[in-house]
N, CA, C and O of each residue as an XYZ file, in Angstrom:
456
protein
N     -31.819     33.662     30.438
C     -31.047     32.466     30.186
C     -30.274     32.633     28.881
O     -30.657     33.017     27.776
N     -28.818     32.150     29.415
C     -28.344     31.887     27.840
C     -28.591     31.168     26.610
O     -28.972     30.096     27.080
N     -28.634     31.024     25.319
C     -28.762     30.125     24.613
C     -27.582     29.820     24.193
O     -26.655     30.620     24.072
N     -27.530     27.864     23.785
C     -26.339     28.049     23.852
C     -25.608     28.596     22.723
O     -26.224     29.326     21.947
N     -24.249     28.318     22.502
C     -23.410     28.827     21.438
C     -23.369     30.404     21.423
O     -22.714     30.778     20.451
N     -23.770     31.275     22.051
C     -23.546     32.644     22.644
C     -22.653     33.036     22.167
O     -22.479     33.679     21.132
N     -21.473     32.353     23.534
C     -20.415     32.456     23.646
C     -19.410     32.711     22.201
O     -18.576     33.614     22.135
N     -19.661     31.806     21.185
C     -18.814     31.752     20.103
C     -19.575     32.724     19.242
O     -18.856     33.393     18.499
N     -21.429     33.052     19.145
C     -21.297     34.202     18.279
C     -20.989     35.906     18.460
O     -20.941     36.836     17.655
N     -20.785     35.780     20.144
C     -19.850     36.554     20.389
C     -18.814     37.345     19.930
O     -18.657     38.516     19.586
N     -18.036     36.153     20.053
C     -16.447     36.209     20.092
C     -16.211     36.316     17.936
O     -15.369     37.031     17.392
N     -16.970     35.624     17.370
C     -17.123     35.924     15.880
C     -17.345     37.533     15.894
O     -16.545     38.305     15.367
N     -18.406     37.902     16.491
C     -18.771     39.454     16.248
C     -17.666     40.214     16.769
O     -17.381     41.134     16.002
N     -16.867     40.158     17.900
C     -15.575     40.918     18.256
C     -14.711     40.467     17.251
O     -14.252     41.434     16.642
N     -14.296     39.376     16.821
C     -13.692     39.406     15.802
C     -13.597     40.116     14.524
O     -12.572     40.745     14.263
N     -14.457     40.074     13.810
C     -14.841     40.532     12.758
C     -14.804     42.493     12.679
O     -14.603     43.205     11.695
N     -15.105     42.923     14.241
C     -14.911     43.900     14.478
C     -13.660     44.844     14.851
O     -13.428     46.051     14.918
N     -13.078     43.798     15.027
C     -11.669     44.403     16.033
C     -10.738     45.029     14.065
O     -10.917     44.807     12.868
N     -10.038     45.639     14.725
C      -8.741     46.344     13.324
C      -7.605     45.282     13.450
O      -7.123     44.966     12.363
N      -7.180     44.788     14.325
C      -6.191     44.304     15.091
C      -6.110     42.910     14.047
O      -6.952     42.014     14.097
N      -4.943     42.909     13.108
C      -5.127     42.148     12.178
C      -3.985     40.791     13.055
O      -4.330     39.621     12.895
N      -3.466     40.909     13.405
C      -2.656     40.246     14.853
C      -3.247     39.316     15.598
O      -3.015     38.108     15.661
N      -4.083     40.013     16.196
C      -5.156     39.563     16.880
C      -6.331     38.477     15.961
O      -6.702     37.382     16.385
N      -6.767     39.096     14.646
C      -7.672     38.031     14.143
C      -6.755     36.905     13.500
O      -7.199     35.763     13.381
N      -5.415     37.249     13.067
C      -4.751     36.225     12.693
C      -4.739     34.943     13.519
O      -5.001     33.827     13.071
N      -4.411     35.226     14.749
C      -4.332     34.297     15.999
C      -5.628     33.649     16.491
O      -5.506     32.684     17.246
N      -6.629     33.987     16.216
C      -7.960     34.315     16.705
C      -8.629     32.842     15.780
O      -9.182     31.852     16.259
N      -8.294     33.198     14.154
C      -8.471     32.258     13.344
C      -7.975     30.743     13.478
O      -8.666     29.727     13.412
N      -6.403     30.873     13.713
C      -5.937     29.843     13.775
C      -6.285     29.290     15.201
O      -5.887     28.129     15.101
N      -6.777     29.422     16.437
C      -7.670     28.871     17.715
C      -8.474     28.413     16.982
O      -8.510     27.182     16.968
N      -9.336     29.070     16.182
C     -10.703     28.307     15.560
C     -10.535     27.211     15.252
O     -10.982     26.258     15.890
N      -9.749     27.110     14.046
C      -9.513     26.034     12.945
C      -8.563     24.944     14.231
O      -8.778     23.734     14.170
N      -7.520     25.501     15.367
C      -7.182     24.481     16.087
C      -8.500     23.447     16.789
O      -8.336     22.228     16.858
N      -9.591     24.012     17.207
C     -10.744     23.651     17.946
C     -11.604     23.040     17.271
O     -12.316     22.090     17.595
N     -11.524     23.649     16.235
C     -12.277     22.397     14.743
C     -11.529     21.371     14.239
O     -12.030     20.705     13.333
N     -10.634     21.151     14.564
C      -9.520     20.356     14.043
C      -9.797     19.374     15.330
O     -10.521     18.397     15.135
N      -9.322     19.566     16.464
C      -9.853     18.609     17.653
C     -11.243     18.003     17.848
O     -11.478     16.928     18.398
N     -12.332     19.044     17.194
C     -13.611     18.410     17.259
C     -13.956     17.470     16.046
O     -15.088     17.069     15.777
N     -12.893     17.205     15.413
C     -12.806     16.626     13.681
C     -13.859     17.066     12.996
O     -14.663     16.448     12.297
N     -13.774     18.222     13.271
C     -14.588     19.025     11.751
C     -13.552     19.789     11.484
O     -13.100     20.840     11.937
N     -13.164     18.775     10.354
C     -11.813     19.495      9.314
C     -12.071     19.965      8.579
O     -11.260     20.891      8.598
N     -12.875     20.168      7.492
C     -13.128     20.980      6.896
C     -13.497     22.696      7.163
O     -13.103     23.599      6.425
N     -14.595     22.931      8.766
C     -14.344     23.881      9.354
C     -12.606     24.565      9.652
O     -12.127     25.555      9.098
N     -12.072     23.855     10.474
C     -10.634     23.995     10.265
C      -9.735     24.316      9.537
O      -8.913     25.050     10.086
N      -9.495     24.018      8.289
C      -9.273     24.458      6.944
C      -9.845     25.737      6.871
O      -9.178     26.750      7.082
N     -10.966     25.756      6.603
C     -11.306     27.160      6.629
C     -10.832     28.268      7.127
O     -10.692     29.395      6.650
N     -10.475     27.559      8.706
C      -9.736     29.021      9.990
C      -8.546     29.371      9.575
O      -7.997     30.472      9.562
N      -8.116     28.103      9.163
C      -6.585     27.798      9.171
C      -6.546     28.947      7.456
O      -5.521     29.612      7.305
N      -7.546     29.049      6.461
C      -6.643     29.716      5.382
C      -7.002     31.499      5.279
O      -6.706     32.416      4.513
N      -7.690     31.355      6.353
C      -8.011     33.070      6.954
C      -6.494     33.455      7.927
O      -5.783     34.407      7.605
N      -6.135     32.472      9.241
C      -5.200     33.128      9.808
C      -4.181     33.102      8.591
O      -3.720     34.206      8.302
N      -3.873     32.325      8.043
C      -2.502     31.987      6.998
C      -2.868     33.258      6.048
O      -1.786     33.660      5.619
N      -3.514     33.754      5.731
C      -3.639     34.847      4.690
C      -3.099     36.448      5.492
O      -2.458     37.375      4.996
N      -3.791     36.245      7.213
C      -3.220     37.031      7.837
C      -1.825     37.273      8.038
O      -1.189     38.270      7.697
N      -1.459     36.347      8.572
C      -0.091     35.993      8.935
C       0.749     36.341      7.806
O       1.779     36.999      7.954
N       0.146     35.719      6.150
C       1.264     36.569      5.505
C       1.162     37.342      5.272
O       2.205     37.698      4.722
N       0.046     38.562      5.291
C       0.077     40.048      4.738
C       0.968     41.089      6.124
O       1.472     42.202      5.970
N       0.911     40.205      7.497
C       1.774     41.262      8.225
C       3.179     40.472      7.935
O       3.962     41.099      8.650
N       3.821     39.599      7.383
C       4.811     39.376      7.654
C       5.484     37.915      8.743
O       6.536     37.324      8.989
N       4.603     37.916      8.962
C       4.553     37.066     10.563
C       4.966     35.604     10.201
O       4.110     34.723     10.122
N       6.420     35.336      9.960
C       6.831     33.999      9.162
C       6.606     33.041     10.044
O       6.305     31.891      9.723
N       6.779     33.574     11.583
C       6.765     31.995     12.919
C       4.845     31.862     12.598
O       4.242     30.868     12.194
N       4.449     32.815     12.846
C       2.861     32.602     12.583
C       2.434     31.899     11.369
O       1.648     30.952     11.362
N       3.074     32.489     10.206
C       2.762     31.388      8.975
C       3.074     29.774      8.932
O       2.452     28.897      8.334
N       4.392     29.658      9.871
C       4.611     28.496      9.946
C       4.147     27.819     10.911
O       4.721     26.731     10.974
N       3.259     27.978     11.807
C       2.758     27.170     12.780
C       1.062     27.033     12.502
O       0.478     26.120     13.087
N       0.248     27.988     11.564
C      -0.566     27.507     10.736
C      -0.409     26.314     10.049
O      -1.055     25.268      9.976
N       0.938     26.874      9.411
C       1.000     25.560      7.997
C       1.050     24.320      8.564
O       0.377     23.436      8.032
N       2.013     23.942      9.989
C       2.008     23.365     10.346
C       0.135     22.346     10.681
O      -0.270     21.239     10.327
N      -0.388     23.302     11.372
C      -1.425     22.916     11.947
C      -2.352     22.692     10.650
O      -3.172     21.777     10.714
N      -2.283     23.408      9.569
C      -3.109     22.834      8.056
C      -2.206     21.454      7.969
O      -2.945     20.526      7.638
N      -1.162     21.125      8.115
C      -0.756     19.837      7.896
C      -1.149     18.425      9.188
O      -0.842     17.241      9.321
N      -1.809     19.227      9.772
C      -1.992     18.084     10.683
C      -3.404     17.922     10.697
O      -3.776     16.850     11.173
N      -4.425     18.817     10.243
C      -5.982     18.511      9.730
C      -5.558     17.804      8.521
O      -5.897     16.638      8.723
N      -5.123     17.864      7.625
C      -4.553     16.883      6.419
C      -4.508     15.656      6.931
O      -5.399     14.865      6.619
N      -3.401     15.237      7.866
C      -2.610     14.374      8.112
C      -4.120     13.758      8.783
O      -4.559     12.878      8.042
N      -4.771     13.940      9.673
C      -6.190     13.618      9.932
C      -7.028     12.930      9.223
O      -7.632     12.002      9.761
N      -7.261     13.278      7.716
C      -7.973     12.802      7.347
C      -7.399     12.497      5.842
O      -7.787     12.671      4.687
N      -5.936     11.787      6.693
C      -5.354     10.594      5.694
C      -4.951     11.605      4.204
O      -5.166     10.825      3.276
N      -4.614     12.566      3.776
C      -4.274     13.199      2.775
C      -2.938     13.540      2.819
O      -2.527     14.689      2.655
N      -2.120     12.396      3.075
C      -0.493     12.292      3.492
C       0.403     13.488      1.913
O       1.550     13.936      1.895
N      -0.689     13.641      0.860
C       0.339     15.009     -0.111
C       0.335     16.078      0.409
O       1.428     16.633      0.524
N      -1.055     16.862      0.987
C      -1.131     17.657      1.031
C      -0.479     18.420      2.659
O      -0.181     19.588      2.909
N      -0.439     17.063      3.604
C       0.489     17.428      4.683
C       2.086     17.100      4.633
O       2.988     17.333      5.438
N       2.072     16.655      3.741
C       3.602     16.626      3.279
C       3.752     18.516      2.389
O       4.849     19.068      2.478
N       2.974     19.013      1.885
C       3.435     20.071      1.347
C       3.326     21.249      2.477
O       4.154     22.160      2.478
N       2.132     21.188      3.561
C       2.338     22.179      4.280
C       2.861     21.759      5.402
O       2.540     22.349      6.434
N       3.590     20.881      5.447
C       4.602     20.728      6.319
C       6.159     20.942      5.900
O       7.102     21.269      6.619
N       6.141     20.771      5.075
C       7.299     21.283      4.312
C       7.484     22.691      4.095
O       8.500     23.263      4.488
N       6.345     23.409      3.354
C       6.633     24.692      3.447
C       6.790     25.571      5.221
O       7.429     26.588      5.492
N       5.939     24.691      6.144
C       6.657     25.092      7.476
C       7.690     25.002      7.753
O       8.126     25.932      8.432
N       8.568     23.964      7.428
C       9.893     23.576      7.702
C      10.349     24.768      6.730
O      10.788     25.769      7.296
N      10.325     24.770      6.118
C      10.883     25.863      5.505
C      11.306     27.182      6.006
O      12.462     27.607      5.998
N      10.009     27.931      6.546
C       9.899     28.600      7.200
C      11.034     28.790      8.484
O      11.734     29.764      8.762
N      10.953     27.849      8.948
C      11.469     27.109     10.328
C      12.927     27.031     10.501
O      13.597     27.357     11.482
N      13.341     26.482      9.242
C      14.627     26.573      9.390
C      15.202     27.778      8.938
O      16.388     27.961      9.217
N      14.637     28.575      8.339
C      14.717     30.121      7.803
C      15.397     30.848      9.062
O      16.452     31.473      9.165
N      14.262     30.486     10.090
C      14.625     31.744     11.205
C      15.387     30.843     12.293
O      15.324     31.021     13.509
N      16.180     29.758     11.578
C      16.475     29.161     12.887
C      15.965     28.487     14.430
O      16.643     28.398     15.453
N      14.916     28.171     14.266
C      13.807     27.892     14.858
C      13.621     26.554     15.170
O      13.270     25.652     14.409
N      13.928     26.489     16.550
C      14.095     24.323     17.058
C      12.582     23.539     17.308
O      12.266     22.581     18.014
N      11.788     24.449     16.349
C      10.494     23.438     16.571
C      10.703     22.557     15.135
O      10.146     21.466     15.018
N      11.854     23.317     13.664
C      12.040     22.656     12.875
C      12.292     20.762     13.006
O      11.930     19.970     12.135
N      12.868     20.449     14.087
C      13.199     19.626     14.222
C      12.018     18.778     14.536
O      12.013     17.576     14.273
N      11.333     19.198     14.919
C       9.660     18.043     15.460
C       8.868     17.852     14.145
O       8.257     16.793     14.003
N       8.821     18.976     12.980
C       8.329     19.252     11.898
C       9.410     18.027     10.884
O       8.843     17.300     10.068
N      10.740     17.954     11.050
C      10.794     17.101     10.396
C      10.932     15.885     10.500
O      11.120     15.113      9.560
N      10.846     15.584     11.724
C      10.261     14.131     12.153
C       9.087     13.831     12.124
O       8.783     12.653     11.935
N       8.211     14.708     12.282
C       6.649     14.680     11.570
C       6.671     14.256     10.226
O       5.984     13.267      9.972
N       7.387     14.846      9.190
C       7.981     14.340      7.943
C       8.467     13.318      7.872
O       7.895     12.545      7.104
N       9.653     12.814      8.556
C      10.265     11.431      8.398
C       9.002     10.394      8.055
O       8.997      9.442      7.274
N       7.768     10.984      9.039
C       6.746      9.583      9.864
C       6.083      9.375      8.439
O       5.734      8.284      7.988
N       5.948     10.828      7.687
C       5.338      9.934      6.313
C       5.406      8.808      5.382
O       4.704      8.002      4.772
N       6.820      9.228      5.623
C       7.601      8.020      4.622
C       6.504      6.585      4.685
O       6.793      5.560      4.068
């Protein structure tokens, strides 16, 4: 029989194992998305500043910005309207950098702070 939670110390141990810095970048930010839905934000945060560390050592600006994004919406969660105003901003940033039409949802996400 399985016990539960297996499954996830699993997928931690392939993680942690794999080279594939791509792969754990993406890997992280699922986490912190799934902790973020289960409102354990603080778990989330956590995922979210492992993929974001990934994402910027390869370069990966759409990846940095859809972290930041998603760190701004565990923020925005639990009512910390500065700190999702800054990583939503630095997404937009990002966003409009590469020309990128998700900018536009990011700054109506922004407008809503006001």
């Amino acid at each position: 029989m399985r016990r539960a939670g297996g499954g996830r110390s699993q997928a931690l141990d392939l993680l942690k194992n794999t080279t594939d810095r791509a792969i754990k970048a993406a890997t992280w930010d699922t986490y912190g998305y799934a902790h973020h839905q289960l409102g354990r934000h603080d778990q989330a945060r956590d995922c979210y500043r492992q993929a974001l560390e990934l994402y910027r050592d390869l370069g990966d600006h759409f990846g940095e910005a859809a972290v930041l994004t998603h760190f701004g919406d565990t923020h925005h969660a639990v009512e910390k309207s500065a700190e999702s105003r800054t990583s939503w901003q630095q997404a937009l940033t990002i966003l409009d950098d590469l020309d990128h039409p998700e900018a536009a949802q990011l700054r109506a996400k922004l407008g809503n702070l006001a």
